[in-house]
Backbone as a ProteinNet text record, in pm:
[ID]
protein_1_A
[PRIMARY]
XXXXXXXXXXXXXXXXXXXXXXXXXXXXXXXXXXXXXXXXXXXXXXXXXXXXXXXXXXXXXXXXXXXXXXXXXXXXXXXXXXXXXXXXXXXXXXXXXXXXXXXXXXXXXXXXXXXXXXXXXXXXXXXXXXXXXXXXXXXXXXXXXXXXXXXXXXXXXXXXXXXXXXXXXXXXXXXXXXXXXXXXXXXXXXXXXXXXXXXXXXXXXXXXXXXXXXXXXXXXXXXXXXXXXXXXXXXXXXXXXXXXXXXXXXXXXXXXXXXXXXXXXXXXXXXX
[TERTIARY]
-3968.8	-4069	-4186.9	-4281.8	-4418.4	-4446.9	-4570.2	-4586.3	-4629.5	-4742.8	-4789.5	-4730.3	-4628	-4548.3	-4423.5	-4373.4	-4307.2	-4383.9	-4543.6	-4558.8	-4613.7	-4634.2	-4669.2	-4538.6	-4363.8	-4245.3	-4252.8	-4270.6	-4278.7	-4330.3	-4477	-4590.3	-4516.2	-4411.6	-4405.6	-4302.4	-4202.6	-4106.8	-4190.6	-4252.8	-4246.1	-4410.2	-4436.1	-4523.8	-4373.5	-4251.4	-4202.7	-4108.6	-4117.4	-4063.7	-3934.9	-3872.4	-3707.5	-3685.2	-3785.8	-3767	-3804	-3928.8	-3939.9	-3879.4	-3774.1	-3706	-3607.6	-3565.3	-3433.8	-3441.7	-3574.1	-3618	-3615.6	-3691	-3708.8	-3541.6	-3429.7	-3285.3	-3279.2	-3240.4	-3207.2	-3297.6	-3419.8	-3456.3	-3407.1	-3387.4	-3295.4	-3205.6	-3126.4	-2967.6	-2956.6	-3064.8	-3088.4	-3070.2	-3238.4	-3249.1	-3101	-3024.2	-2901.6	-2807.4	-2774.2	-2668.6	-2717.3	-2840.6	-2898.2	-2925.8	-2913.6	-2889.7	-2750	-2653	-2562.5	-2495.8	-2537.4	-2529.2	-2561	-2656	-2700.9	-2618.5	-2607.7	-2503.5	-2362.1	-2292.5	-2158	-2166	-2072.6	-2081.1	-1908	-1831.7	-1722.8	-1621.3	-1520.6	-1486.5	-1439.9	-1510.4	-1492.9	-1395.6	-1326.5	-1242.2	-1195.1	-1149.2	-1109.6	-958	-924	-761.7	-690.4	-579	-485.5	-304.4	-248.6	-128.7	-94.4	84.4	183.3	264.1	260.1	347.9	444.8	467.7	632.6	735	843.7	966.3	1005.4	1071.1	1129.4	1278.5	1275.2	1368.9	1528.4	1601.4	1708.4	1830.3	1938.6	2079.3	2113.5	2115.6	2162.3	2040.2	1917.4	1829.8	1886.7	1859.1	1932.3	1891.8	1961.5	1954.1	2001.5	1958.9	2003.8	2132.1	2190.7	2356.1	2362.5	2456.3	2499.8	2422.1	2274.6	2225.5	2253.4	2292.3	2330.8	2225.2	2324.7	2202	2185.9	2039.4	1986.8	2102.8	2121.1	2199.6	2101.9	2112.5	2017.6	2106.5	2132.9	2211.5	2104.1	2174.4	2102.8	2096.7	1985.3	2010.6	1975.2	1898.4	1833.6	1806.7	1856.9	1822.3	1796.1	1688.2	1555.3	1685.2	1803.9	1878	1928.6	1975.5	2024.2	1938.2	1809.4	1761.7	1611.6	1579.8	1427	1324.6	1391.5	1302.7	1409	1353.3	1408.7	1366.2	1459.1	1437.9	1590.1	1579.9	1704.4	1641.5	1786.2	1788.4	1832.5	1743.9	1771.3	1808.4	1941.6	1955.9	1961.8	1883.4	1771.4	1748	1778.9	1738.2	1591.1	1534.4	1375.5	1313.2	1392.6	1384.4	1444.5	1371.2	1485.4	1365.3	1394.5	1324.1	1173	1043.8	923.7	935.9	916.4	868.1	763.4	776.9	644.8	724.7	682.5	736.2	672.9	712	579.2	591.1	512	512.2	630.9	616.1	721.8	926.5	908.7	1056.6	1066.8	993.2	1022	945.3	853.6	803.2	815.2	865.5	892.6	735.2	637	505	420.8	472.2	428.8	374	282.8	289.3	413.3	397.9	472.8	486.6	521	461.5	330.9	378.6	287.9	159.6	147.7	16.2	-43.8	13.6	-109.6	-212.6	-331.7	-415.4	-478.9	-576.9	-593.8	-626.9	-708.4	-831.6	-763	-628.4	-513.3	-453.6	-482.9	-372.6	-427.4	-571.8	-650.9	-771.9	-728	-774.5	-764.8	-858.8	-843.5	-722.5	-713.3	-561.6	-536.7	-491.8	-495.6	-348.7	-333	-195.8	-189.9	-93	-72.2	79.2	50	134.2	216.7	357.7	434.1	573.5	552.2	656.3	713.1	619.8	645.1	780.9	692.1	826.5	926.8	953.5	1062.4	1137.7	1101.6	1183.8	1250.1	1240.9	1296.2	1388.6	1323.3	1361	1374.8	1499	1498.9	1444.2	1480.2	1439.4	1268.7	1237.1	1059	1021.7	910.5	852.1	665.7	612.4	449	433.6	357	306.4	140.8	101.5	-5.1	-122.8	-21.8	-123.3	-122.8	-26.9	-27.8	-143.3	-227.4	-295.2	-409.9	-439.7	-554.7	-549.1	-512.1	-533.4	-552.1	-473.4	-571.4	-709.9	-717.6	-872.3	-929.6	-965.9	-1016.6	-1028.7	-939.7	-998.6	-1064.6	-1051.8	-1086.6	-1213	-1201.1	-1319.9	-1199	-1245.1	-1165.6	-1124.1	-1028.5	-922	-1036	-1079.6	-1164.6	-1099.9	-1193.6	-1102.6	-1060.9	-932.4	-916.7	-796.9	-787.6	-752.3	-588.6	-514.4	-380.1	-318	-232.1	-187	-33.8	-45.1	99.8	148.8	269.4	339.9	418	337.3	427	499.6	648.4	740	800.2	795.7	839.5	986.3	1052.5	1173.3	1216.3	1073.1	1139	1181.6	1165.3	1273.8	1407.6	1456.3	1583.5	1638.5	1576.8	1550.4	1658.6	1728.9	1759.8	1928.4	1959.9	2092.5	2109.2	2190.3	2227.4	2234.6	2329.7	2385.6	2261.1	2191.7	2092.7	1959.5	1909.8	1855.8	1855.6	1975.5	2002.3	2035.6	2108.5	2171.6	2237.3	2345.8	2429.1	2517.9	2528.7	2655.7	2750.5	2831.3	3014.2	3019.5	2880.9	2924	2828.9	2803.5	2758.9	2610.2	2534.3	2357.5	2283.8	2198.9	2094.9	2040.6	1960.2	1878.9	1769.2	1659.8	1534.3	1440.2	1261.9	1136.8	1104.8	984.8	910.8	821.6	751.5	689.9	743.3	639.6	716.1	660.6	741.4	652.6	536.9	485.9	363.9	242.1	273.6	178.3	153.6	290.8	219.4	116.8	173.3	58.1	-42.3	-69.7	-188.3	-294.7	-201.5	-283.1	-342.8	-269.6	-312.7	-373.8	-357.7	-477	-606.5	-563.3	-708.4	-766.6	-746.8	-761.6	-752.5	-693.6	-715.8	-682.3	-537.8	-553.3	-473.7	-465.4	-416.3	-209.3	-216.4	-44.2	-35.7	127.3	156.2	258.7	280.5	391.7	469.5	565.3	623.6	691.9	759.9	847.2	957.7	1017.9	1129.1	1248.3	1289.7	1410.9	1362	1320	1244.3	1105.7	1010.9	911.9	934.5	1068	1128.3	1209.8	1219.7	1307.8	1435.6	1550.7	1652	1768.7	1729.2	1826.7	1798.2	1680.1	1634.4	1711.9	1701.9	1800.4	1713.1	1554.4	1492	1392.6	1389.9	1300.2	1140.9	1101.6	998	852.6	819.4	770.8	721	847.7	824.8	773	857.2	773.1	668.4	570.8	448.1	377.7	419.2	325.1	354.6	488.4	453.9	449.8	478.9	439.9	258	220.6	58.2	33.2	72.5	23.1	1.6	63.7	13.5	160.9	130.5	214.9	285.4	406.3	472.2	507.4	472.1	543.8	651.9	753.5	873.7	931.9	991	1008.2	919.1	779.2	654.9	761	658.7	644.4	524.9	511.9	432.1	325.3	340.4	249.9	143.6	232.8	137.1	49.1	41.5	-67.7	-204.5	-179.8	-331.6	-409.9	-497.1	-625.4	-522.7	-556.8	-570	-642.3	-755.1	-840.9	-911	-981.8	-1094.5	-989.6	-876.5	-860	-868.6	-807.3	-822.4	-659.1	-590.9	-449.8	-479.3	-368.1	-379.3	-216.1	-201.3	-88.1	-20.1	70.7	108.8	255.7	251	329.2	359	448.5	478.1	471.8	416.6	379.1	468.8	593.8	685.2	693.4	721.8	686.7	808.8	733	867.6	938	913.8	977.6	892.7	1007.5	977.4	923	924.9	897.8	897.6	904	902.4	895.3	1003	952.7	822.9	752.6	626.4	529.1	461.8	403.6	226	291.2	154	57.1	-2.4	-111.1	-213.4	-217.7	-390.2	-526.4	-587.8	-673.5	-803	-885	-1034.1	-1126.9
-1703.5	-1601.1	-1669.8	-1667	-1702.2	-1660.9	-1717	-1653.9	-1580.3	-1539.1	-1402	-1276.2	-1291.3	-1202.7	-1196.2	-1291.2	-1225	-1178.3	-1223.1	-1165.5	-980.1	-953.7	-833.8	-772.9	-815.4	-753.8	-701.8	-818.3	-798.1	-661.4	-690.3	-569	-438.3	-409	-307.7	-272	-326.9	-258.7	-239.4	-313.6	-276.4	-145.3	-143.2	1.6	121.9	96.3	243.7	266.8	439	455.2	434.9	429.1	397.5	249.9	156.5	19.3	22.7	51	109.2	146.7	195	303.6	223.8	161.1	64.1	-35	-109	-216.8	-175.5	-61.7	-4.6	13.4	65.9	117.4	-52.5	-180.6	-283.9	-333.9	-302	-359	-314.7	-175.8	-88.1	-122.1	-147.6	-175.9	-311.2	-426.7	-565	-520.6	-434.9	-415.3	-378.6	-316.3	-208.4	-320.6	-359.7	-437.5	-588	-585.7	-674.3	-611.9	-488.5	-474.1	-409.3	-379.5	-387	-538.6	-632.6	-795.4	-796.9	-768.7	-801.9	-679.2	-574.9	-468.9	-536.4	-585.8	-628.8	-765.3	-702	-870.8	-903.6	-993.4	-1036.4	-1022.1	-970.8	-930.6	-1052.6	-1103.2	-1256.1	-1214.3	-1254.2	-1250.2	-1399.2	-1439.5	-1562.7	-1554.9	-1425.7	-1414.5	-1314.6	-1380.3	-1287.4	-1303.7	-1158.6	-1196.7	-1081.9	-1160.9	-1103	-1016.4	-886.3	-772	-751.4	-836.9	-788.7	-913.3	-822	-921	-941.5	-1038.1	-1088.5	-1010.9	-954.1	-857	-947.6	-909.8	-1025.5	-856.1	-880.5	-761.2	-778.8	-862.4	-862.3	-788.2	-751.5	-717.4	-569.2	-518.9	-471.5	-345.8	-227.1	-83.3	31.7	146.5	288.4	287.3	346.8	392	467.8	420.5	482.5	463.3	393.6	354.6	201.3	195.3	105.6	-49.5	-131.6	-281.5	-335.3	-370.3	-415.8	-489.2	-482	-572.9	-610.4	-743.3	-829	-835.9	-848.2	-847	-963.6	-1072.3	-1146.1	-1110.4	-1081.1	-992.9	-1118.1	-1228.5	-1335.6	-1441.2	-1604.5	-1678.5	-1775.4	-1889.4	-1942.8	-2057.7	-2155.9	-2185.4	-2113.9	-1997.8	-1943.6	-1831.2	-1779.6	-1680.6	-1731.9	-1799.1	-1849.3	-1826.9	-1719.5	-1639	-1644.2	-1574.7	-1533.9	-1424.7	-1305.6	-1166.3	-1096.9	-1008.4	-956.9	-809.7	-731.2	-580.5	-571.4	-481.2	-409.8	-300.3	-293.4	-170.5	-139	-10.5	-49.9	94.3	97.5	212.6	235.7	354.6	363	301.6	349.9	341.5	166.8	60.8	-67.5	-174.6	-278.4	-361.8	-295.9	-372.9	-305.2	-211.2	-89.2	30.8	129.9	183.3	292.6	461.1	546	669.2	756	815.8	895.5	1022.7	1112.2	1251.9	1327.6	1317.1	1375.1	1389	1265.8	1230.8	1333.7	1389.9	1506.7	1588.4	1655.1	1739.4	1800.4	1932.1	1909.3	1911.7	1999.1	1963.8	1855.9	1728.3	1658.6	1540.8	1456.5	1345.2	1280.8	1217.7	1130.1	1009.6	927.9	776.8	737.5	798.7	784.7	884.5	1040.4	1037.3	1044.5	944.4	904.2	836.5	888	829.5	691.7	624.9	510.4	468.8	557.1	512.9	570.8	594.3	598.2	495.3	348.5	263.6	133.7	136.8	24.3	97.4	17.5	157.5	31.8	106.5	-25.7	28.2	-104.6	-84	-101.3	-72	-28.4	-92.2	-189.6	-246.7	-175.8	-140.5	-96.4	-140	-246.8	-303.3	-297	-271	-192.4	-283.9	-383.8	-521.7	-478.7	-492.6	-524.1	-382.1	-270.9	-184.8	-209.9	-201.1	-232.3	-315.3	-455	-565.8	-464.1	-369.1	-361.8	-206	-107.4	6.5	-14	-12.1	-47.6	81.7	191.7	341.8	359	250	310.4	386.5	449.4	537.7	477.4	520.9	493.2	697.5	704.8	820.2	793.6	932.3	1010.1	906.6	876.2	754.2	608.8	579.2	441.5	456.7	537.6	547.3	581.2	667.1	656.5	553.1	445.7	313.7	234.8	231.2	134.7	151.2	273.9	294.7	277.6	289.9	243.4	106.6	46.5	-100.9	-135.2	-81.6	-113.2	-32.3	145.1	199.7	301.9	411.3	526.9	478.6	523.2	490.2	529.9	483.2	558.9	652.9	763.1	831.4	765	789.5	743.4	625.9	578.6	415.6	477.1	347.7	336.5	267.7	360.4	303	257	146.4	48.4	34.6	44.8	23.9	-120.4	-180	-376.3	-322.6	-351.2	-352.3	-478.1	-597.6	-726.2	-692.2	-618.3	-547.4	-652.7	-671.6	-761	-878.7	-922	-1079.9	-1056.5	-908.9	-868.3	-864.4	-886.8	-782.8	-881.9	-987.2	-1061.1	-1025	-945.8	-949.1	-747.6	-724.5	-574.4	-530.3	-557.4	-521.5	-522.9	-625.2	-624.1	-547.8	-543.1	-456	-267	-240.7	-83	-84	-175.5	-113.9	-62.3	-4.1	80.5	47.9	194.6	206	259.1	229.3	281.5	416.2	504.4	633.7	613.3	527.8	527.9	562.2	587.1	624.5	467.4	467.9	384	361.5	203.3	236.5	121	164.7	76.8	185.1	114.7	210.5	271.2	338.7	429.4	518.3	595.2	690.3	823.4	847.2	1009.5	1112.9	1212.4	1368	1341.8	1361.1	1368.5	1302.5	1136.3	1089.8	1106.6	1144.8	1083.4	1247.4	1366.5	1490.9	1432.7	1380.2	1385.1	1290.3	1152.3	1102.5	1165.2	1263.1	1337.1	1434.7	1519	1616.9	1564.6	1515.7	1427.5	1362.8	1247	1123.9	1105.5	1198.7	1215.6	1064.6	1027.9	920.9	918.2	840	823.7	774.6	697.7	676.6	628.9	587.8	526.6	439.5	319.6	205.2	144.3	88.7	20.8	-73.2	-172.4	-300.1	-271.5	-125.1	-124.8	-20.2	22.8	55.3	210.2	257.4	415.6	464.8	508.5	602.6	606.1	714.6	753.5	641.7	668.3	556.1	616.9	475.1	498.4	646.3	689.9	818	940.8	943.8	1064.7	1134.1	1244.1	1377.4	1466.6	1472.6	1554.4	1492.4	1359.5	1297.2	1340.1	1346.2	1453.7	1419.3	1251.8	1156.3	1183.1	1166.7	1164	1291.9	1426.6	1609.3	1586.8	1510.6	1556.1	1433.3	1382.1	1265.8	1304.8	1267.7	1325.5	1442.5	1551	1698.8	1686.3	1661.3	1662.5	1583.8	1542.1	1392.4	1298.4	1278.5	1115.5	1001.6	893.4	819.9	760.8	706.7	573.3	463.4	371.1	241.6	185.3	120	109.7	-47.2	-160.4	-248.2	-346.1	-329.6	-411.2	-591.7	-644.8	-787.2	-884.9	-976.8	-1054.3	-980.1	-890.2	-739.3	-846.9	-974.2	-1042.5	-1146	-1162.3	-1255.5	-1155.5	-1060.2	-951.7	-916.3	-899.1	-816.3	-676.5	-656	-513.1	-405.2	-461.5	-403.2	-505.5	-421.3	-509.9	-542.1	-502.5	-550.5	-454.9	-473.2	-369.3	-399.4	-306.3	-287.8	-267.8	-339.4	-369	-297.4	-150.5	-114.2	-125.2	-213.2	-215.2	-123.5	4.3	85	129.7	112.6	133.5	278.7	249.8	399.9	467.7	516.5	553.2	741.2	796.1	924.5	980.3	1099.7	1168.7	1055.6	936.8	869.1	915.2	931.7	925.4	814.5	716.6	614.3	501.5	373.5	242	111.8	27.2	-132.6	-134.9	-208.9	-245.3	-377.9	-418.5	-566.2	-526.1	-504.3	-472.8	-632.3	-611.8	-723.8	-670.7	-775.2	-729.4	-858.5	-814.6	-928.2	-870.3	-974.5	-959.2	-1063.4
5026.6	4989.7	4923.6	4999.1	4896.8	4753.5	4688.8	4585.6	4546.5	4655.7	4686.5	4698.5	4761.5	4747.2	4659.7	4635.3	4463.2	4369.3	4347.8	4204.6	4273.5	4445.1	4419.9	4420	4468.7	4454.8	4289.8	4195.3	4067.5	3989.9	4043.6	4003.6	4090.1	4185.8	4210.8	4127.6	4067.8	4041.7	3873	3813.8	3701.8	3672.4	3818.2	3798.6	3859.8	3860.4	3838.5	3746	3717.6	3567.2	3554.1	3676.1	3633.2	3577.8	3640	3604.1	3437.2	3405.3	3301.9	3203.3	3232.7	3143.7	3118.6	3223.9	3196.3	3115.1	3147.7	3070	2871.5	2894.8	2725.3	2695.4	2792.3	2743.7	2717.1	2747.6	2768.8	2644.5	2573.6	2503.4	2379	2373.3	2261.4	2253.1	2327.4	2332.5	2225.4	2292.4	2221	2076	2061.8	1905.8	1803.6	1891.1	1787.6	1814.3	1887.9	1868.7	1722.1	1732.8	1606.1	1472.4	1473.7	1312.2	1289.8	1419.8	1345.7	1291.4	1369.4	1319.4	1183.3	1147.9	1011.7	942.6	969.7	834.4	812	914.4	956.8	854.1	717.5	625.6	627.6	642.5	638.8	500.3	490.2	382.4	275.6	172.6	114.9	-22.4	-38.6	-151	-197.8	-348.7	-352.7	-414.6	-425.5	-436.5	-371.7	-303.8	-256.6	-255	-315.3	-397.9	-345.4	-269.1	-246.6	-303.2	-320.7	-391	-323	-268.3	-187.9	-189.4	-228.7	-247.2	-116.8	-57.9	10.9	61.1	188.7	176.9	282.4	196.8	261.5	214.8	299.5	270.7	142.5	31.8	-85.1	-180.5	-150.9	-237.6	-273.2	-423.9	-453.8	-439.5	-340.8	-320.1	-418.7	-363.5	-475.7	-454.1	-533	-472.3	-463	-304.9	-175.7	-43.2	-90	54.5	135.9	252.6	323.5	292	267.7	293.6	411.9	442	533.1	596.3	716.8	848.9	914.2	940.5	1086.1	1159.1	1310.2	1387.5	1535.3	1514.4	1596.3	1754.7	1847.2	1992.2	2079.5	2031.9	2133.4	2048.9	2132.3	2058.4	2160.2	2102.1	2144	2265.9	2218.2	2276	2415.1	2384.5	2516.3	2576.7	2524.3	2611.3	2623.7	2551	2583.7	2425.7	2422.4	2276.1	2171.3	2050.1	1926.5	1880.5	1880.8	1829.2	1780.3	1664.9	1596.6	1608.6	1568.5	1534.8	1409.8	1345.2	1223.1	1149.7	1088.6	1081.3	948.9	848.7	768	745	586.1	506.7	483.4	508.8	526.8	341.8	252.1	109.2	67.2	123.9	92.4	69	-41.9	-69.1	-150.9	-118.8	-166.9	-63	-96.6	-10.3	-15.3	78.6	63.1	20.6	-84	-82.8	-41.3	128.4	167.2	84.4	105	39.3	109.2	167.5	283.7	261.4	139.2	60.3	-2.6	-88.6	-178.5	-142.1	-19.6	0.9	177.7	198.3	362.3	422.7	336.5	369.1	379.8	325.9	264.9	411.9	361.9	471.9	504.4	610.4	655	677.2	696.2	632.4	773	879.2	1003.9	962.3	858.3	874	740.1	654	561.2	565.8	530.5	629.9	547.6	667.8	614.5	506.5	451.8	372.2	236.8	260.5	130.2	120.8	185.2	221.5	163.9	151.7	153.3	-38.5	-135.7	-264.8	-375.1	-466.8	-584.9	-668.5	-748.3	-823.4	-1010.4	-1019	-1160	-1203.2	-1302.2	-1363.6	-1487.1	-1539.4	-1672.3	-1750.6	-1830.7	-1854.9	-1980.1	-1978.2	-2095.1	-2131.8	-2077	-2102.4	-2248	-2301.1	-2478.2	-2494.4	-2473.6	-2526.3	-2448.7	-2334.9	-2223.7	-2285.4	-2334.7	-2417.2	-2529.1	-2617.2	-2705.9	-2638.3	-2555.9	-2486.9	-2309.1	-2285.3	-2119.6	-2061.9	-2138	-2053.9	-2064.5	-2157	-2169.4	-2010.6	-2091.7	-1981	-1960.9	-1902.4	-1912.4	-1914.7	-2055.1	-2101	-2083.2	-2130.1	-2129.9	-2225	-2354.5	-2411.9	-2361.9	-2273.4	-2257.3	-2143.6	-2040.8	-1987.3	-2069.5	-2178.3	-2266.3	-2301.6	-2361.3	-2426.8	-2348.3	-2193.1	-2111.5	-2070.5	-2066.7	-2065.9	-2142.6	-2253.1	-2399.1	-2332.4	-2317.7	-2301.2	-2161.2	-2071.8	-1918.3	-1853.2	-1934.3	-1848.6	-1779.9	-1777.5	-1710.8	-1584.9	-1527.6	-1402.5	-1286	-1193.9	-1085.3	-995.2	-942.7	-847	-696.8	-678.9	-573.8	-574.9	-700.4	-723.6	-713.7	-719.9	-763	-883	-949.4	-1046.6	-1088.7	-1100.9	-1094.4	-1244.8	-1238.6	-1379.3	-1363.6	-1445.8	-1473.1	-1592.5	-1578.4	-1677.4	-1669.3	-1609.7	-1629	-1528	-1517.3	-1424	-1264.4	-1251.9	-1132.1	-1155.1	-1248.8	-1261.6	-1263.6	-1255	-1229.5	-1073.6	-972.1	-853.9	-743.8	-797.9	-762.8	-796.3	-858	-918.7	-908.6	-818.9	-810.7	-979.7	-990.3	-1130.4	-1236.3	-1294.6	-1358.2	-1323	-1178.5	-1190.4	-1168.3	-1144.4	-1131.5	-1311	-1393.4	-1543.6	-1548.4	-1501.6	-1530.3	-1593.1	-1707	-1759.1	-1759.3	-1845.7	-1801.8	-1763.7	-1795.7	-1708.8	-1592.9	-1551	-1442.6	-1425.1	-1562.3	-1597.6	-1607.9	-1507.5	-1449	-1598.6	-1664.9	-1730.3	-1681.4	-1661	-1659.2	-1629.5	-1648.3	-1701.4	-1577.4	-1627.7	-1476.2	-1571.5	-1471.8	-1520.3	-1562.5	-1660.9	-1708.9	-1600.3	-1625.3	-1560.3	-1587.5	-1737.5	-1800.5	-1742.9	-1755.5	-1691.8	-1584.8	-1482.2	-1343.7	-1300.8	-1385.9	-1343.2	-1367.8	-1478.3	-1572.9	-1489.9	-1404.3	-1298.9	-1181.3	-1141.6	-1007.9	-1034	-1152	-1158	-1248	-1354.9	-1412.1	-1379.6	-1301	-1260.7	-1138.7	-999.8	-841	-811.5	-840	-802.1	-662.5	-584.5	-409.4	-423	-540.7	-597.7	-680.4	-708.3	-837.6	-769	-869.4	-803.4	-934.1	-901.5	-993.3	-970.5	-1082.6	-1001.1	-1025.8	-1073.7	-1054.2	-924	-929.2	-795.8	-782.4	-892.6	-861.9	-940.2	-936.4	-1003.9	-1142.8	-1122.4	-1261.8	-1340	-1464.7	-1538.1	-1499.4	-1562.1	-1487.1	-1525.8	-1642.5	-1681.7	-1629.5	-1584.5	-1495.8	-1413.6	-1458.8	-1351.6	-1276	-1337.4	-1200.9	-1160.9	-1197.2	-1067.3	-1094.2	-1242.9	-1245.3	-1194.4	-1209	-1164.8	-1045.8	-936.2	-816.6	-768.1	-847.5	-770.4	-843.5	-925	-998.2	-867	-800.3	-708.3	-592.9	-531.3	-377.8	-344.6	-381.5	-349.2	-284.8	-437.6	-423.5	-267.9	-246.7	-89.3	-142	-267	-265.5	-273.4	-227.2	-240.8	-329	-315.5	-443.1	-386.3	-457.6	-396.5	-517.9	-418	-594.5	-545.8	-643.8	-610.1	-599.3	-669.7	-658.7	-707.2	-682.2	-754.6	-761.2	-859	-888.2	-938.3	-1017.4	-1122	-1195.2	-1225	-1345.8	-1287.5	-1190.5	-1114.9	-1087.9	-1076.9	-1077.7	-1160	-1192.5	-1312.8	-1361.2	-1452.8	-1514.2	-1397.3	-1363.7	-1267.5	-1228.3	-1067.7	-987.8	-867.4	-817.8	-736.8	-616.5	-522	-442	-309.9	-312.3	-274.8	-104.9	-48.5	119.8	146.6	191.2	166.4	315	385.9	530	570.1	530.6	592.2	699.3	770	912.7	961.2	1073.8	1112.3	1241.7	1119.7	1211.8	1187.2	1307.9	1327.4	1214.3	1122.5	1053.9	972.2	902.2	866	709.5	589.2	459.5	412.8	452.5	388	460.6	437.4	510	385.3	433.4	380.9	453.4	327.8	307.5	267	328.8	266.6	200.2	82.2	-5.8	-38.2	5	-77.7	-196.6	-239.6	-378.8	-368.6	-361	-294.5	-382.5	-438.4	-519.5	-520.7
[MASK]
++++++++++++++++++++++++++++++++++++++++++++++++++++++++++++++++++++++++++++++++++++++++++++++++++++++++++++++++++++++++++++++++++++++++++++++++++++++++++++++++++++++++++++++++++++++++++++++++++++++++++++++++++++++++++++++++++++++++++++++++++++++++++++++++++++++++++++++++

């Protein structure tokens, strides 16, 4: 083709409006895909800490619920791969407490939604009495006094109770407590506080490092109907409480999204 005639092929297409039009869609398209480039910033953090214990059949469960079984189905020697079956209390190791445990209305661990999963986090730490009271509770003032020092709880956030409890988590016996009549003792939250979080304070959950919500003498669980009823979550069995801020962090909650399931083992992270 001469050159005469490409540049008049040229001049024809770009005297019509479809060429036109395409050209301007193709130049728009350029522009948007370049500022979403520039809005799109990478999420930078310089700490991130494991809240989840390591879940092996000896970690220590409620009584009467089954311990984790692995049951080996394939191995890398005789089938090519490596994969096991698990058979596995929804409530075992770090877990998630959907609403749905104590509420038939309640979520389910499949539809809490995301943006309940991923929330800043709040430590509140009650070691000291725990050392002298195993049943301590986290009350109404131990949440005024962390604020006094930190700045009111934000809405939305989660709030975790460090009682030092998981250096037990390793030994059934030490961490359930029980005594000769058979009454659980270790901390948790009271009724009191945990309303006082969800209606004052709108917070998304509450967690702890020990085996339930409630401390261990509890008979109605008051903890848990003042949190999951409302829709919000618990997580129980935390660890490594003392490697995190008081505040500033922000909680990575990986609950499995199984249909109708109360709950799920869970791999919480805290990352800031």
């Amino acid at each position: 083709m001469c050159l005469l005639a490409t540049l008049e092929m040229f001049r024809s297409l770009l005297s019509s409006p479809e060429t036109l039009s395409g050209v301007g869609m193709g130049f728009a398209a350029v522009a948007q895909r370049s500022r979403a480039s520039r809005k799109a910033k990478p999420l930078k953090v310089s700490h991130v800490v494991d809240l989840t214990h390591t879940l092996i059949p000896e970690f220590p469960s409620w009584p009467g619920y089954p311990l984790l079984q692995i049951l080996n189905t394939h191995h890398i020697a005789r089938d090519g791969f490596y994969a096991n079956a698990w058979h596995i209390h929804e409530h075992s190791g770090t877990h998630v407490d959907a609403p749905l445990h104590f509420s038939a209305q309640g979520w389910s661990a499949a539809e809490i939604p995301a943006a309940a999963l991923v929330v800043p986090v709040v430590v509140i730490d009650i070691r000291a009495r725990v050392r002298r009271d195993p049943d301590a509770q986290v009350w109404v003032d131990d949440i005024k006094a962390w604020e006094k020092k930190h700045g009111r709880i934000s809405r939305g956030a989660a709030v975790i109770m460090w009682s030092g409890w998981e250096d037990r988590a390793g030994d059934q016996a030490a961490f359930l407590n029980m005594d000769s009549k058979g009454v659980m003792h270790f901390p948790g939250f009271s009724r009191e506080a945990a309303a006082f979080l969800v209606k004052e304070r709108t917070i998304v959950g509450i967690g702890v490092d020990t085996i339930s919500l409630d401390h261990g003498p509890s008979t109605d669980f008051g903890a848990h109907f003042a949190v999951l009823p409302a829709n919000k979550w618990g997580i129980e069995n935390l660890a490594n409480l003392g490697k995190i801020p008081p505040r500033g962090a922000t909680l990575f909650i990986g609950v499995p999204r199984v249909r109708g399931a109360s709950g799920g083992p869970a791999r919480i992270l805290a990352v800031w």
